[in-house]
C-alpha positions in Angstrom: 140.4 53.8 141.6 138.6 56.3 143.6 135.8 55.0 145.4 132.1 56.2 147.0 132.1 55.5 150.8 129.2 56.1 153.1 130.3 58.4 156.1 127.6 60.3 158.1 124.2 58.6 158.5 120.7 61.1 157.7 120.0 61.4 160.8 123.3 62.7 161.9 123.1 65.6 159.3 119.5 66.7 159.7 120.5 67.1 163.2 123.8 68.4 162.4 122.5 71.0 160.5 119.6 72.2 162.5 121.5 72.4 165.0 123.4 75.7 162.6 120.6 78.1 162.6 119.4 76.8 166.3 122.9 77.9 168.0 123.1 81.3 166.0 120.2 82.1 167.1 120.9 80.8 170.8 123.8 82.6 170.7 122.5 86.2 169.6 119.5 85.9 172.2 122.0 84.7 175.0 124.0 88.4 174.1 120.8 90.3 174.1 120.0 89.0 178.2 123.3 88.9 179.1 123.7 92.8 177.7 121.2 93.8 181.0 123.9 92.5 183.2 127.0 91.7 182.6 129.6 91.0 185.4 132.1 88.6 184.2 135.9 90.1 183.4 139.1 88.8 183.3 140.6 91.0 186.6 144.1 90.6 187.9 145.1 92.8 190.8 142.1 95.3 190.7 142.9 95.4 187.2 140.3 94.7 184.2 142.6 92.6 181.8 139.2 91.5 179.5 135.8 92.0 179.8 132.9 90.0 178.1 131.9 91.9 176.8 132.8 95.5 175.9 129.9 98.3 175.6 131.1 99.0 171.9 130.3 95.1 170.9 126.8 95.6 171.9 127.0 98.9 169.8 128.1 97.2 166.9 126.3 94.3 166.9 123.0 96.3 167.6 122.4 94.4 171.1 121.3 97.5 173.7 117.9 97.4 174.9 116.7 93.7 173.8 116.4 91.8 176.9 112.7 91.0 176.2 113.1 90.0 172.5 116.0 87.9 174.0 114.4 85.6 176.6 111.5 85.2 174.2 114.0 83.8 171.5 116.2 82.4 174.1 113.2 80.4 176.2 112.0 78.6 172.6 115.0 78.4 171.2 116.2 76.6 174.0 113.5 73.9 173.8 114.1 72.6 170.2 118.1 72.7 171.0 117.2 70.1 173.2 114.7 67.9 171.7 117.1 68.5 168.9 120.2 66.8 171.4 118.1 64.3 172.6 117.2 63.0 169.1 121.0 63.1 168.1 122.0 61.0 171.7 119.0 58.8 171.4 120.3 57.4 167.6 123.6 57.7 168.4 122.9 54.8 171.0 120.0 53.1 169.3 122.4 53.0 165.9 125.7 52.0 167.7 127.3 54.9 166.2 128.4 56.4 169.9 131.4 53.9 169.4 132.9 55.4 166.9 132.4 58.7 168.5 133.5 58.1 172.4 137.1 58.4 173.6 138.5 54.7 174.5 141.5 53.8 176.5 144.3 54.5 173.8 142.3 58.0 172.8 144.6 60.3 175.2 147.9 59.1 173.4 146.6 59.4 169.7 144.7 62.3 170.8 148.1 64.0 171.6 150.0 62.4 168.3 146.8 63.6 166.6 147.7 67.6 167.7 151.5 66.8 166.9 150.7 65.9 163.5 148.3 68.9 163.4 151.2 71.2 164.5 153.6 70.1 161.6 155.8 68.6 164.6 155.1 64.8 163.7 155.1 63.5 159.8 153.0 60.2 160.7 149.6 60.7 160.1 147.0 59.5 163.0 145.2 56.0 162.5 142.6 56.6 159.8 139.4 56.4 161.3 136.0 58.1 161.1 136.5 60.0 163.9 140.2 60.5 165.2 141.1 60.4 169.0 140.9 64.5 169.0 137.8 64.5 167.5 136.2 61.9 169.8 137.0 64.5 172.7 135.6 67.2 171.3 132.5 65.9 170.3 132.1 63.8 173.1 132.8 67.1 175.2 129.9 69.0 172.9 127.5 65.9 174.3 128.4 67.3 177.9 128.5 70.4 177.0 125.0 70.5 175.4 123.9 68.8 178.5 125.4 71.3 181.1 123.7 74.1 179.4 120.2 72.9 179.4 120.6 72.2 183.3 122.5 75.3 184.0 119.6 77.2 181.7 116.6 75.3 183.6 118.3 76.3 186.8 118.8 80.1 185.8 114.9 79.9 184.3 112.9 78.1 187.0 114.8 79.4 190.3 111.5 78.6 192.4 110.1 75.8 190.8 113.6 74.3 190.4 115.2 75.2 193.9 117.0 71.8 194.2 118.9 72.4 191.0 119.6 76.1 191.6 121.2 75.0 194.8 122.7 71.9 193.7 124.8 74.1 190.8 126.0 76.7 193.8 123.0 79.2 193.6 121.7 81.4 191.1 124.6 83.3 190.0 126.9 80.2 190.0 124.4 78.3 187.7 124.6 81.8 185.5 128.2 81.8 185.5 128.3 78.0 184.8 126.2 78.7 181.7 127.9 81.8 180.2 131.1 79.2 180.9 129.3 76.4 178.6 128.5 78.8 175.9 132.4 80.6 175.9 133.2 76.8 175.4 130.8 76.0 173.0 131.8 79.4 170.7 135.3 77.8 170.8 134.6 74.6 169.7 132.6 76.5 166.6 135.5 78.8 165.6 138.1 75.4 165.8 135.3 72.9 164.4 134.7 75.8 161.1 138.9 75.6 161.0 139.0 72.0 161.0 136.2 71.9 158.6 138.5 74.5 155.9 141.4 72.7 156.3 140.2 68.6 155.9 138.7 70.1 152.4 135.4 70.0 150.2 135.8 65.8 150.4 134.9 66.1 154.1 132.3 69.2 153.4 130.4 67.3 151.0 130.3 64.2 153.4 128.2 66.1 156.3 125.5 67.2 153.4 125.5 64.1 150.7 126.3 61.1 153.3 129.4 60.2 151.3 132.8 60.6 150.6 135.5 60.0 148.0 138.1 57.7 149.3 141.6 57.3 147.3 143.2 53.8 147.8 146.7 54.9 149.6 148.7 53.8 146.2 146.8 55.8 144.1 147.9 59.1 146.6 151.2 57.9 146.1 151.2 57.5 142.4 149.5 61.6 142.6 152.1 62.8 144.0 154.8 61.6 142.1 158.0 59.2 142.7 160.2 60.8 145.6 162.9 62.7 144.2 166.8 62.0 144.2 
């Protein structure tokens, strides 16, 4: 019979979900300053093979002429992203809940059988768990992630004050390029996290708001899907 199971703690989802309109908002206001200057392109040979980004996205997405209006967002924004990342880190350690969450020795081979499996190239499913071995990597690598940007944006803000840092990340324009890197990454991890998200179902949806799922003992899933045919 179909059971209740607790599955992501309160905490976890308040900050889970701030964390929605706090990034959308990060990332618009991180376009808007980047739109004054924007270098970085994908050049082979003297020749532009991408650029990031073009001058008809900032058309369309109604980003010219905002750089003021995008530090201001930016510079507060930034703030409660990280009292925001701090409070998710601190209870992930004061619960005990980083163990479930961090990669352990066995994590790079079920990672990869996870990503088979994923691929329709392996018919075992991956260990159940909470968290499967991919998953630890990539949230474990939003952690880092989340932590590079906030001292790659502290560098790029207080160049003076923070000298030490600026020069410790390569300079200036290194510690800029490392950011726009982090942010690349963490836009990534959104559009495959979202994918992830529509393809595990409303079961795994409704765990993130309510704190629960609906776990099916395996005999009942059998039973569902009918005896194997002849």
């Amino acid at each position: 019979m179909p059971r209740l199971a607790a599955k992501h703690p309160l905490p976890i989802r308040i900050s889970h979900w701030l964390n929605v309109p706090v990034m959308a908002v990060m990332i618009w206001s991180g376009l808007l300053i980047y739109w004054a200057y924007d270098p970085y392109m994908i050049e082979i040979g003297g020749v532009v093979l991408f650029k990031f980004f073009p001058d008809w996205f900032y058309r369309t997405m109604d980003l010219e002429s905002g750089l003021a209006e995008g530090m201001a967002f930016h510079f507060t924004f930034a703030w409660l992203l990280t009292l925001n990342g701090m409070f998710y880190v601190g209870y992930l350690v004061w619960s005990g809940e980083w163990r479930m969450l961090v990669p352990m020795r066995r994590s790079f081979r079920e990672a990869w059988h996870v990503v088979l499996h994923d691929l329709k190239l392996r018919k075992e499913p991956p260990p159940p768990a909470k968290f499967n071995a991919a998953q630890r990597f990539a949230y474990t690598g939003v952690i880092l992630k989340g932590a590079g940007t906030v001292i790659t944006g502290l560098a790029i803000m207080k160049p003076t004050q923070l000298a030490w840092l600026t020069a410790l990340l390569g300079g200036y324009q290194m510690a800029r390029l490392w950011h726009f890197a982090l942010m690349i990454g963490f836009c990534m991890f959104i559009v495959v996290h979202l994918a992830q998200v529509a393809k595990a179902g409303w079961n795994n949806f409704r765990a993130m708001i309510a704190g629960f799922e609906i776990v099916t003992p395996p005999k009942e899933k059998a039973d569902a899907v009918g005896p194997p045919s002849r």
